[in-house]
N, C-alpha and C positions, 0 to 999 in steps of 0.2 A: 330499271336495268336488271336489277337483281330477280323478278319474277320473270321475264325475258331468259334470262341464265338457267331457272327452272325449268323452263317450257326448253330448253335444249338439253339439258341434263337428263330429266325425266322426261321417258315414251314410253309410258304400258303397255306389253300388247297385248291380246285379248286372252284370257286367263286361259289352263290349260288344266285346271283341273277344276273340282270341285269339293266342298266339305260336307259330308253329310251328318248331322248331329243325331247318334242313333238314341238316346233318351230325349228328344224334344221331337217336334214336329214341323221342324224347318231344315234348307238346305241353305248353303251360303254359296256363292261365284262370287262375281267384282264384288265388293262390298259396298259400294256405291249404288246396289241395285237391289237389296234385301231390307224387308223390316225386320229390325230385333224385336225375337221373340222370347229372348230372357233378359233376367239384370246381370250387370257387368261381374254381378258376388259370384254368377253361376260358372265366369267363366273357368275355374278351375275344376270344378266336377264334371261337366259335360265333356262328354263323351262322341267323338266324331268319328269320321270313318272320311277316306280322301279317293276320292273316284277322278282317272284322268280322261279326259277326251281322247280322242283318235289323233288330233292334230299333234298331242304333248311328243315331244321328240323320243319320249322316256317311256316306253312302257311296263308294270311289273308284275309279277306274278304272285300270285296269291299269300306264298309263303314271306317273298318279301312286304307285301301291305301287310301283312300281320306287323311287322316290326317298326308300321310308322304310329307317331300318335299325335295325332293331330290335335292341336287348340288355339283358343283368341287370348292375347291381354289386349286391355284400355289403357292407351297412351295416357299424359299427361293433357293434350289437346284430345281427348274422348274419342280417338277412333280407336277402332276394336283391327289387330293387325293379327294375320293368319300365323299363328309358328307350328311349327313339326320336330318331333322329338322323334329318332331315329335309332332306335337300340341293335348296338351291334354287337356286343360278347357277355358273355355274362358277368364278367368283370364292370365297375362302372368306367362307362362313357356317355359321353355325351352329345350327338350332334344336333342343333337347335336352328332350323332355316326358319328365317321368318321373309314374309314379305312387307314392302316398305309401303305405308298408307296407297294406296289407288294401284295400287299391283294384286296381281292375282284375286284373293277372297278377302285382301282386306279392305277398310272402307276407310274413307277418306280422300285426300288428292296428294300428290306426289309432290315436294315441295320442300325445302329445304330445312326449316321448322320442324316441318312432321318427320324430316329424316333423324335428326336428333331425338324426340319423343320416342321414336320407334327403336331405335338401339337403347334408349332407358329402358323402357317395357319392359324388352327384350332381356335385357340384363336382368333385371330385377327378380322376371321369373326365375331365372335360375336359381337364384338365393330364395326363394319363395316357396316355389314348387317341387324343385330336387334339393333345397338344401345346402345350397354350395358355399362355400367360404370364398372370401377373393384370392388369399395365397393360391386358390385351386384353378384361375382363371387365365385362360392367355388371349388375348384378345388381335385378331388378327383379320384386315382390312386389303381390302383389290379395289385397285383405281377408287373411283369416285366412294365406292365403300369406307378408303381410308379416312373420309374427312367425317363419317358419324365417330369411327375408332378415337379418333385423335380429337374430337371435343368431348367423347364421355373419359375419356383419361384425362385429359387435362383437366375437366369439372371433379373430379372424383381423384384426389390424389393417390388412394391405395385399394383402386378398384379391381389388379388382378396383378402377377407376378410377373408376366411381360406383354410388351405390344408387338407386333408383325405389321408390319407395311409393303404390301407388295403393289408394285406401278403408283407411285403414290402423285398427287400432286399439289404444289404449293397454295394454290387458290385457281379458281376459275377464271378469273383477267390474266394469270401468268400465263392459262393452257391457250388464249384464245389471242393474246398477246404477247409473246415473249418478251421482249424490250420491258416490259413493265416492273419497273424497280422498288415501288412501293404497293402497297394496299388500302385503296379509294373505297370512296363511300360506297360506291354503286356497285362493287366486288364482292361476287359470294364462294362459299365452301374456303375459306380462309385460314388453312392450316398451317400457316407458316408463320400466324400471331400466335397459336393456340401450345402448339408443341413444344415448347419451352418451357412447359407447366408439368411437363409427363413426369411423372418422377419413377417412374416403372423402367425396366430394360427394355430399349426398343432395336428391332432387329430390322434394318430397313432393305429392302428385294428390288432390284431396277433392271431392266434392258436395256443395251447401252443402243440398243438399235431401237429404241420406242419410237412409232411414229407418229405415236396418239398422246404420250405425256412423253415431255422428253426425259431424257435419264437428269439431267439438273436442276429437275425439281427433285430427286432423292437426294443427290449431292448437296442442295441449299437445305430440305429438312436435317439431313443427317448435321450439319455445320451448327442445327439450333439446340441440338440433343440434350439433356441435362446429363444422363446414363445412356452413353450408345454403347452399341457391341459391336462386333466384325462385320461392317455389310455384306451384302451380296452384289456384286455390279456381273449379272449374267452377258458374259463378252458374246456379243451378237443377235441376242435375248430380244424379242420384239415386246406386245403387251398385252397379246392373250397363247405366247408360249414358253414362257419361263416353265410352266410346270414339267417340260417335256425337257428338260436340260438334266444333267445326274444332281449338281451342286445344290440344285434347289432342294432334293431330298436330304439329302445330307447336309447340309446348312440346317434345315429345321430339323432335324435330328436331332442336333451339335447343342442347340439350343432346348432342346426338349428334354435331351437324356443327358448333358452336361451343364451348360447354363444357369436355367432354371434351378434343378437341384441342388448345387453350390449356393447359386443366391439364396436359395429357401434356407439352407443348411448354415446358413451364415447367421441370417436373422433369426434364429433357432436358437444360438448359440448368443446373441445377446437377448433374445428374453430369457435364457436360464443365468445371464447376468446381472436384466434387471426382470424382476417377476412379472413385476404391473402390467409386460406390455403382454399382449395376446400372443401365445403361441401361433406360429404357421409351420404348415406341413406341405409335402409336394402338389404342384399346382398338375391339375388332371384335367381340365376344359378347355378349349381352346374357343372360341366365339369370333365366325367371320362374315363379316358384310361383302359380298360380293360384288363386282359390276356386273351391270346387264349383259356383257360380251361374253361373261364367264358360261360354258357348258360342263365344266366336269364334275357341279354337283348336279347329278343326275336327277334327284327326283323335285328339285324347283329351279330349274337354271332357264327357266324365264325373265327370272326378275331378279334385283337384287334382294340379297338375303342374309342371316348370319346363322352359321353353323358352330356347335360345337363338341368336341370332340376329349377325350381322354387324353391327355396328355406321355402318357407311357404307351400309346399306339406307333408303331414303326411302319405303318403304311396306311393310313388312313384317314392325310392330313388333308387330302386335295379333292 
């Protein structure tokens, strides 16, 4: 039942770009269709360049390919997953899309397993590759996105300064059953055991009109919260147009340029009153798994992904 659940979750469709590795002598599409031609050590020096087909909805121009940068990590379960580093001011930000096993250039198959590997990865590089601390993280999840967000928060108790949940849903037998009051063997993407472990601020985003997840599975997450803040319940909101309502900008504002910074500024003020613990400073990333329905990350809104972003940007969360 639960690979069944996969196989309606996950639909690749046929990739819309490509990687080109300009220090090696290979190109990557699906990933399920290339031999590796390095070891996984190389994945951090190599060097790609990302070429879109005709079909990509997105096309861009030269100035902007210059600002993507393309690379692989190796999951937990060995598959090598596409992400894109997207530099946008000369300040740091960060936006970091990656694709989830069997989508676009990465390899492997689409699959509930590999979706948690692939938000580890994912994370890791950022503290790997840029460097990043977790106070500097905010980790924020759309629809079926939500349920990697919400198992790498709850395995990881101080993996970033806040979570974002936008269209979120309880598990997969709630979306496809409502009546269903508990959670069965045969039930996957199961965020409504997990969530109760989050010890982060979570800021949970619903359409009260969703027709795809209904708005009470944000209502039943938000009821599990350990640290909830203000929701968002977009009156009339469907589940691929909250971002076009005003509240949703201003809501992650709220929590970007107030929120966050209190909380950082809080925990600040007790490690200068006990030393031992580690300093934190303001959280600047934001990291989001997207659903396949999502379009307004433009340069991979093919597939689900996670992006992220500078935390002190006033317009560049969506």
């Amino acid at each position: 039942m639960i690979n069944e659940a996969a196989k309606l979750a996950f639909l690749p469709p046929e990739p819309t770009y490509t990687l080109h590795a300009n220090n090696l002598s290979t190109s990557h599409t699906n990933g399920t269709h290339y031999q590796q031609q390095q070891s996984p050590n190389n994945d951090v020096t190599a060097k790609y360049s990302m070429n879109f087909f005709e079909r990509a909805e997105w096309q861009h121009t030269n100035a902007e390919l210059s600002l993507l940068e393309p690379y692989f990590v190796t999951t937990s379960r060995n598959n090598r997953i596409a992400c894109l580093y997207v530099k946008c001011v000369p300040n740091p930000k960060y936006y970091i899309f990656y694709d989830y096993s069997g989508y676009g250039a990465s390899q492997g198959k689409a699959s509930e397993k590999n979706m948690y590997c692939d938000i580890e990865a994912a994370y890791q590089s950022l503290k790997q590759r840029y460097h990043l601390r977790e106070s500097q993280i905010i980790l924020y999840g759309q629809s079926i996105g939500t349920v990697p967000v919400v198992d790498l928060a709850s395995r990881h108790g101080d993996c970033c300064s806040a979570v974002i949940l936008h269209s979120p849903l309880t598990s997969g037998m709630r979306v496809a059953f409502p009546d269903t009051k508990r959670t069965w063997c045969c039930d996957a993407f199961s965020s409504i055991d997990k969530i109760h472990r989050i010890r982060s601020i979570v800021l949970i985003i619903h359409g009260t009109e969703d027709d795809v997840i209904d708005v009470s599975h944000g209502f039943a997450l938000y009821s599990k919260l350990q640290n909830s803040i203000e929701p968002l319940w977009v009156e009339g909101g469907g589940h691929n147009d909250i971002e076009a309502h005003g509240q949703y900008v201003e809501r992650l504002l709220k929590l970007i340029d107030e929120e966050v910074p209190q909380l950082l500024n809080q925990q600040q003020q007790t490690s200068i009153s006990h030393p031992q613990t580690t300093q934190t400073q303001l959280g600047s990333t934001l990291i989001i798994p997207a659903t396949v329905t999502t379009t307004n990350t433009n340069t991979n809104q093919h597939s689900p992904s996670t992006t992220t972003t500078n935390t002190n940007s006033n317009s560049n969360t969506t």
